[in-house]
Rosetta silent file (secondary structure, phi, psi, omega in degrees, C-alpha in Angstrom):
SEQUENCE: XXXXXXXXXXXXXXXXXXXXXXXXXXXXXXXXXXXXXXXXXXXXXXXXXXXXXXXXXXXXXXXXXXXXXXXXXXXXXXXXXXXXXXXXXXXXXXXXXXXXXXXXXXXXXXXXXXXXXXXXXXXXXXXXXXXXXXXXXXXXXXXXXXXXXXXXXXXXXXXXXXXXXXXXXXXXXXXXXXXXXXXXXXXXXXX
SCORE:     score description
SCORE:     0.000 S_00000001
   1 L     0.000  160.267  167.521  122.073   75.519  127.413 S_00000001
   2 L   -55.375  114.438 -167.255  123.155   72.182  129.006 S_00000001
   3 L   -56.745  173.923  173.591  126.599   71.259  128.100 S_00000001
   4 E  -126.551  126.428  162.059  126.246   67.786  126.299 S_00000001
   5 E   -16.250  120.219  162.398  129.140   64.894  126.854 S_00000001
   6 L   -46.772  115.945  167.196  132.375   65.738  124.675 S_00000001
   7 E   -65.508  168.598 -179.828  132.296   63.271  121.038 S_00000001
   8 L   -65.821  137.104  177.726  135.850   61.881  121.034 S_00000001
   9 L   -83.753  147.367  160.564  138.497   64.358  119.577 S_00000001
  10 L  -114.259  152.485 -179.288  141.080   63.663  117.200 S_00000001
  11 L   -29.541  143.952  161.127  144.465   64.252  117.890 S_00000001
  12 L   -17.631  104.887  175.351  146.528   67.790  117.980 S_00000001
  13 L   114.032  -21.727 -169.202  146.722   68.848  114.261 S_00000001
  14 L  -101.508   80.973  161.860  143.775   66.744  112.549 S_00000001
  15 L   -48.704  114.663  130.952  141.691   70.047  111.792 S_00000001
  16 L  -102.248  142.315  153.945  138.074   69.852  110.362 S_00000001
  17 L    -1.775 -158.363 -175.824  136.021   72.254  108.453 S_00000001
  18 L   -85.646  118.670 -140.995  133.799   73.873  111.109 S_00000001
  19 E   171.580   93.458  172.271  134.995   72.135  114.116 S_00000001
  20 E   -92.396   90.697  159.434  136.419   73.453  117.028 S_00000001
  21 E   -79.150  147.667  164.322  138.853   70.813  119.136 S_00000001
  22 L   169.022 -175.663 -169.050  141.291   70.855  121.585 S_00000001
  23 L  -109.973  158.135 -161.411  142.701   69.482  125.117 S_00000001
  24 E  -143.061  106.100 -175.001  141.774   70.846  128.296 S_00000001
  25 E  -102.372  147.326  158.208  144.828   69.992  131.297 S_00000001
  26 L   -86.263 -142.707  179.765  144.448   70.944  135.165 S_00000001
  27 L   -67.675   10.895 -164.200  147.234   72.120  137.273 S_00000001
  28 L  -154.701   17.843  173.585  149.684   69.551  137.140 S_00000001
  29 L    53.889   46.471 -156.732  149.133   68.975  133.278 S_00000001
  30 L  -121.309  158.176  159.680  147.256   65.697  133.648 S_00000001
  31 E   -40.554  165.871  149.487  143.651   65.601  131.210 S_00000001
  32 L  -147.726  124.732  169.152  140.526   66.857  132.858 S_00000001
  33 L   -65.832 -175.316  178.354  137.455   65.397  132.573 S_00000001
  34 L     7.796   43.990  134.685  134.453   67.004  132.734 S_00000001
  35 L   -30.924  120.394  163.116  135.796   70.541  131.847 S_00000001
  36 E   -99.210  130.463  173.104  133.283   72.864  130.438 S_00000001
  37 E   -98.739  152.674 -178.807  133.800   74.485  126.949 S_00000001
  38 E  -152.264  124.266  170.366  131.699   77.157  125.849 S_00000001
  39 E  -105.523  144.101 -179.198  132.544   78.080  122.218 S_00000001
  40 E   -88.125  129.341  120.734  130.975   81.934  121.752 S_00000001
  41 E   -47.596  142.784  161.441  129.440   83.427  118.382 S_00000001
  42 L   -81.206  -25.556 -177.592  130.511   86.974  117.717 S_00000001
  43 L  -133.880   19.254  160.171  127.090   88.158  115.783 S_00000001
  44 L   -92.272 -162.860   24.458  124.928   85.511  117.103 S_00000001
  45 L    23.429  122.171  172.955  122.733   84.862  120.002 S_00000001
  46 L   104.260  111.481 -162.499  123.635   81.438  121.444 S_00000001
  47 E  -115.102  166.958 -175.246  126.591   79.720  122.890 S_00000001
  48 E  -126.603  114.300 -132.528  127.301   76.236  122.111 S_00000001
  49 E  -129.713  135.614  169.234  128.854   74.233  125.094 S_00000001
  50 E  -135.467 -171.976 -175.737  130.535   71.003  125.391 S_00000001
  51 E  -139.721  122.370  160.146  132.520   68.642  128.585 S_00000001
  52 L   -39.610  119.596  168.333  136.018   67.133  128.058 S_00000001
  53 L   -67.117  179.073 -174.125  135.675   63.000  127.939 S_00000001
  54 L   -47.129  -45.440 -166.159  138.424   61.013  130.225 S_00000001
  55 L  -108.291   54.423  166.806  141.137   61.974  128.164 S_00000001
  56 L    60.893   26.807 -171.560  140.758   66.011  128.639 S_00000001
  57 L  -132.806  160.010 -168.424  139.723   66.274  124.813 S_00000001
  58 L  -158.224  130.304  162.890  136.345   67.911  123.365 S_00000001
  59 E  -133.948  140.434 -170.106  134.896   68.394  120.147 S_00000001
  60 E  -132.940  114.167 -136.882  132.399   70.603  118.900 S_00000001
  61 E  -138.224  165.552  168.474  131.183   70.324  115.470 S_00000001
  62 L    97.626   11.173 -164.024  128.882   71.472  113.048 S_00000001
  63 L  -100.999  162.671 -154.421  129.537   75.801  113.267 S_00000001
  64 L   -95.795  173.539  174.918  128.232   78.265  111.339 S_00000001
  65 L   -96.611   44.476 -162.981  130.613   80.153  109.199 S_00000001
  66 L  -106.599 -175.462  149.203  131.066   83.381  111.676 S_00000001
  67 E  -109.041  144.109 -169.007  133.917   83.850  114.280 S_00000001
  68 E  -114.865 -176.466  172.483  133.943   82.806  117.610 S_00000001
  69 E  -129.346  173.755  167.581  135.786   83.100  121.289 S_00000001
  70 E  -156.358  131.310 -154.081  136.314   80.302  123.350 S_00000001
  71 E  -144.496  144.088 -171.377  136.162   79.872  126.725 S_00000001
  72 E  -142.028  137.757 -174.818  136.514   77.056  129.529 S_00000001
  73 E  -136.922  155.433 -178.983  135.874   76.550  133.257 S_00000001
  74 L   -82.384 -172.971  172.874  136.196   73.583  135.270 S_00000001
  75 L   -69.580 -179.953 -179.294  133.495   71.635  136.796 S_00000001
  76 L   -89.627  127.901 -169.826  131.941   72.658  140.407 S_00000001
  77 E   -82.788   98.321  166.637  134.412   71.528  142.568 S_00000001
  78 E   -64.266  109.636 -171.080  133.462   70.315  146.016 S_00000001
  79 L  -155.353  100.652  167.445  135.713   72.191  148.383 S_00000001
  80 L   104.010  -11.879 -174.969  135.338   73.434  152.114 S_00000001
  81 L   103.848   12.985  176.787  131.512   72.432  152.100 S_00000001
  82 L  -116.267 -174.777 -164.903  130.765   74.879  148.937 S_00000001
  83 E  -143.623  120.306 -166.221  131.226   74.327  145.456 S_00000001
  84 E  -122.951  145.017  170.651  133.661   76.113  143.541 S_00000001
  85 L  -102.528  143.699  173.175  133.898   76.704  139.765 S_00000001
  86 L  -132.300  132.134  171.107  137.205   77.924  138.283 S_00000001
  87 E   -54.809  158.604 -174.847  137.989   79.703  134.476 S_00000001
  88 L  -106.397  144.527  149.779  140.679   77.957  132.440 S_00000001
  89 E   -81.656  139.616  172.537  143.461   79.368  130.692 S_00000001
  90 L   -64.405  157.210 -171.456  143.540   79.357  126.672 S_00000001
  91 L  -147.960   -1.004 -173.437  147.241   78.250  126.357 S_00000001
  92 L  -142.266   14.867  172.813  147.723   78.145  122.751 S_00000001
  93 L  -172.177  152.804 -150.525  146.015   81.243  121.656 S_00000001
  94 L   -83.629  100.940 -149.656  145.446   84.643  122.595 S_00000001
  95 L   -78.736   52.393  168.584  141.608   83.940  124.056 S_00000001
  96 L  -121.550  -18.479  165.591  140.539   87.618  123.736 S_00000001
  97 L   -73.056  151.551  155.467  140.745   87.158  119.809 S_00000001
  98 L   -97.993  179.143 -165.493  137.922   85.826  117.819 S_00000001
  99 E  -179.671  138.579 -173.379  139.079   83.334  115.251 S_00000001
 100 E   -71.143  143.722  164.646  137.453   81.595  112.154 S_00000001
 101 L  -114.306   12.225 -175.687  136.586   78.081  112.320 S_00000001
 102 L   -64.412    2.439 -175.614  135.828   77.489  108.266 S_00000001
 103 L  -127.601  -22.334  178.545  139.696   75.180  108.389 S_00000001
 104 L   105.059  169.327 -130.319  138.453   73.816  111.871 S_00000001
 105 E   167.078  136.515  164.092  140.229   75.765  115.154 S_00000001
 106 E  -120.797  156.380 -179.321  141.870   73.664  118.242 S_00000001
 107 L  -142.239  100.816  173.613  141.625   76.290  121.463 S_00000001
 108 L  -101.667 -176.495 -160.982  143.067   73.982  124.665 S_00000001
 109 E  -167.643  139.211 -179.973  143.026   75.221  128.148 S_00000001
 110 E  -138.483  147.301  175.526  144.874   74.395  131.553 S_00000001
 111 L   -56.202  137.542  176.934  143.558   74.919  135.133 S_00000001
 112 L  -159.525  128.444 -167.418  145.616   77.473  136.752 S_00000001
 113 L   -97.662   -3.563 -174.940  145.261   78.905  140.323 S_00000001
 114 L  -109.775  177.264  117.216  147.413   81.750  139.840 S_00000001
 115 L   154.935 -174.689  148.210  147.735   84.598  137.351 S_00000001
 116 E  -108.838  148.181 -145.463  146.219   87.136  135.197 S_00000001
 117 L  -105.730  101.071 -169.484  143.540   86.708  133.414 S_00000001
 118 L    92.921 -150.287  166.194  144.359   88.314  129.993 S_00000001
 119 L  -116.138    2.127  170.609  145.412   91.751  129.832 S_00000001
 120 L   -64.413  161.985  172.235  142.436   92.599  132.487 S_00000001
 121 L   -35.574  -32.403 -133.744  141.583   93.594  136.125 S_00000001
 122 L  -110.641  144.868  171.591  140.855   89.803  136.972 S_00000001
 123 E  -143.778  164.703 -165.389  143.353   87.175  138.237 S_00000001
 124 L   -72.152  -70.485 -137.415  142.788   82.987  138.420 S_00000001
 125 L   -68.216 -172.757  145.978  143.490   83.565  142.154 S_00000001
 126 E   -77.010 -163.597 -173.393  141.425   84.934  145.144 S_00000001
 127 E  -142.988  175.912  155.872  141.935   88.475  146.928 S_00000001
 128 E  -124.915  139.589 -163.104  141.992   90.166  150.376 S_00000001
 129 E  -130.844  107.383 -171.047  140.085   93.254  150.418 S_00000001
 130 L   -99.221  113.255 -163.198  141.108   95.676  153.880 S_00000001
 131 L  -102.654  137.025 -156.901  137.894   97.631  154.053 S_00000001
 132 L    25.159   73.449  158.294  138.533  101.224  155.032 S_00000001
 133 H   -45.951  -32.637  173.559  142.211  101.692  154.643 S_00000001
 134 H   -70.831   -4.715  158.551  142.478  105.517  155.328 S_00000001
 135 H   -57.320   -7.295 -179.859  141.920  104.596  158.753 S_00000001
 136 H  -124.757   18.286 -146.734  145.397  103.531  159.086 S_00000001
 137 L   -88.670  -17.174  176.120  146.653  106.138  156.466 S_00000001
 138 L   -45.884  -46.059 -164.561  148.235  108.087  159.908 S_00000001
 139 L  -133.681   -0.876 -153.453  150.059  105.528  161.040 S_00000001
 140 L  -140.604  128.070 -175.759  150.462  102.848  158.982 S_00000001
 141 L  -126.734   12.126  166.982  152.215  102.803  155.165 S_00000001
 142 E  -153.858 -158.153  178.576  151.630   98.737  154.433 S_00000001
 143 E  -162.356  124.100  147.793  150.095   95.496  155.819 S_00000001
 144 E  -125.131  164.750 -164.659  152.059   92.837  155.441 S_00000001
 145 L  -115.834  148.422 -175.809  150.109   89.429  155.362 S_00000001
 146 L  -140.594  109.245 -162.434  151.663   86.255  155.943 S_00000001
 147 E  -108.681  123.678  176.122  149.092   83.280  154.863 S_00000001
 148 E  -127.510  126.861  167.795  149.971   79.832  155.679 S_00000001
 149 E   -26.081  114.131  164.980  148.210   77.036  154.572 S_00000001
 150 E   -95.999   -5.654 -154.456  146.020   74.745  156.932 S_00000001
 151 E  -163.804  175.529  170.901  144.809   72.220  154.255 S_00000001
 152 E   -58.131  153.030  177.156  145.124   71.262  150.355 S_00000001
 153 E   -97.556  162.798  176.993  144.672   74.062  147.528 S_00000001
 154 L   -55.869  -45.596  160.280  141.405   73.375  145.308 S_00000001
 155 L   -67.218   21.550  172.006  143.071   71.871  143.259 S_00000001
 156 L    86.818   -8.050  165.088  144.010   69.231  145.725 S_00000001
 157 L  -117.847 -177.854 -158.262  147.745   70.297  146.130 S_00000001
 158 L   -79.173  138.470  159.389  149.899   71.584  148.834 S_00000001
 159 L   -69.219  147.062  162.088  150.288   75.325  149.682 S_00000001
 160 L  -109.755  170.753  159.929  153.065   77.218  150.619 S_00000001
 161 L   -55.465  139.986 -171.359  153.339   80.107  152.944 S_00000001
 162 E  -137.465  130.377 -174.280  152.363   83.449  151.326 S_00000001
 163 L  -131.352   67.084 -164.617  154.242   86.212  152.414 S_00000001
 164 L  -111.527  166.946 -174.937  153.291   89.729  150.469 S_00000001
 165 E  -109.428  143.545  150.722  153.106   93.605  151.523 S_00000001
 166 L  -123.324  119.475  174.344  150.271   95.604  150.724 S_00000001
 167 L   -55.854  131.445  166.367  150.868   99.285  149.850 S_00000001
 168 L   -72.829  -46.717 -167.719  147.747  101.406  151.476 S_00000001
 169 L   -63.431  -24.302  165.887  148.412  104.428  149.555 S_00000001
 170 L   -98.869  -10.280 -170.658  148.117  101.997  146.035 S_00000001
 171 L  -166.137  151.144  147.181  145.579   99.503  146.460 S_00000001
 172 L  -145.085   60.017  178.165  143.390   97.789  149.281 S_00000001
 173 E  -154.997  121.837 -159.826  143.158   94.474  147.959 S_00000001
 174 E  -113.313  120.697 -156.385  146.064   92.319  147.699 S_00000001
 175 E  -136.332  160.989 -166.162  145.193   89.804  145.016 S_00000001
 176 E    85.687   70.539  145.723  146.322   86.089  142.729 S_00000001
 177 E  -114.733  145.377 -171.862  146.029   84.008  145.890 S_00000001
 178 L   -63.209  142.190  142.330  145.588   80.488  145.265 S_00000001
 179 L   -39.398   87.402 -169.050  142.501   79.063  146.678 S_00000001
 180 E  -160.354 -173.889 -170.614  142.769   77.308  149.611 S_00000001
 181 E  -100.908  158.140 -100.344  142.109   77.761  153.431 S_00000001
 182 E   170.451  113.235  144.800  144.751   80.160  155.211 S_00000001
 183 E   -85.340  160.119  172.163  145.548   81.270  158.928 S_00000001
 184 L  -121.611  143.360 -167.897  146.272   84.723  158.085 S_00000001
 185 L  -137.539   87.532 -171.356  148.802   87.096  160.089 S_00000001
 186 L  -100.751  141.106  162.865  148.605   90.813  158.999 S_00000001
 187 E  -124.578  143.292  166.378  151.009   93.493  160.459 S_00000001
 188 E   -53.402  121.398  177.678  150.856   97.131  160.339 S_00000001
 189 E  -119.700  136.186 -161.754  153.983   98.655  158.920 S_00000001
 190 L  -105.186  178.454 -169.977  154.729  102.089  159.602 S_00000001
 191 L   -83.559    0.000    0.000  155.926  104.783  157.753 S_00000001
C-alpha cells in the first residue's frame, strides 16, 4: 500500500495502547523526513506503512492485537542520475524480534551506510564482487583495493580513502562499502 503522511508523534516515553511510535535519524543524527516505516503483522496478510513528518517522528495507530516487526528505509534518494533507496537501522531494539503493541511499542531507526545488517549475510554498505577468482588462485593470494572517493557519499558526506585486502581463498566479494563514487586501484598480492 501507499505509505500515508506520518500524524504527529508524541514524545519518547508517551506509549499508547495499540500504537506504534518512534524517531527515525539519518547519518549524522539530525530527524529525517520522509522516512518510510513499514510496521509488519506476524499472522496477517498486510503491512501497514507510514513517512516521518519534519521532525523524524511517525505514528501509526489503531493495530490489531497480534505481534509485529518493524522495519524502515529511507526515501529514493537522487544520487549519480539513479535513485537509491537505503534500509534503516532499528537502534533501540533488536529488529529481528516481534514485539506486542497492546501497551503501545516505540521502534526508532537511524540511516547508516556502514554495517551489518542483523546477525545476517547483508551489510548497509555496497560490495565488490571479482568474478572468477581461481584464475588468479596460481599466482595471486589477495587483491588489495584502495578506493578513493571522487564525490560526496549518498548521504551527502565526505569519503575517505578505503584501503582493504581481499583474501581469494575466503571470499570474492569484499563488502560494507559506503555508497558513493570511487576510483578504484586493485593489486595482486602474491603468495
Amino acid at each position: 500500500s501507499e505509505p500515508t503522511p506520518a500524524e504527529p508523534s508524541e514524545p519518547s516515553g508517551a506509549l499508547e495502547p495499540f500504537t506504534v511510535t518512534g524517531l527515525v535519524l539519518d547519518t549524522q543524527g539530525r530527524p529525517l523526513e520522509n522516512a518510510e516505516v513499514i510496521i509488519i503483522p506476524d499472522l496477517i496478510d498486510g503491512n501497514v506503512n507510514a513517512v516521518t513528518d519534519a521532525n523524524g517522528r511517525y505514528k501509526v495507530t489503531s493495530l490489531v492485537d497480534i505481534s509485529y516487526k518493524a522495519q524502515a528505509y529511507t526515501e529514493e534518494i537522487p544520487y549519480n542520475g539513479k535513485t537509491v533507496c537505503q534500509r534503516l537501522v532499528m537502534t533501540n531494539a533488536d529488529e529481528t524480534l516481534s514485539f506486542a503493541v497492546d501497551q503501545g511499542a516505540e521502534r526508532n531507526f537511524q540511516w547508516q551506510l556502514t554495517g551489518q545488517i542483523g546477525d545476517g549475510p547483508s551489510f548497509f554498505g555496497g560490495k565488490i564482487k571479482v568474478w572468477s577468482p581461481h584464475l588468479f588462485y596460481d599466482t595471486t593470494k589477495a587483491i588489495e583495493f584502495t578506493l578513493t572517493p571522487t564525490g560526496p557519499l549518498l548521504d551527502g558526506s565526505e569519503g575517505s580513502i578505503i584501503l582493504r585486502e581481499l583474501l581469494l581463498e575466503e571470499s570474492d566479494e569484499l563488502l560494507d562499502i559506503p555508497i558513493g563514487l570511487y576510483t578504484l586501484q586493485a593489486v595482486l598480492l602474491g603468495h
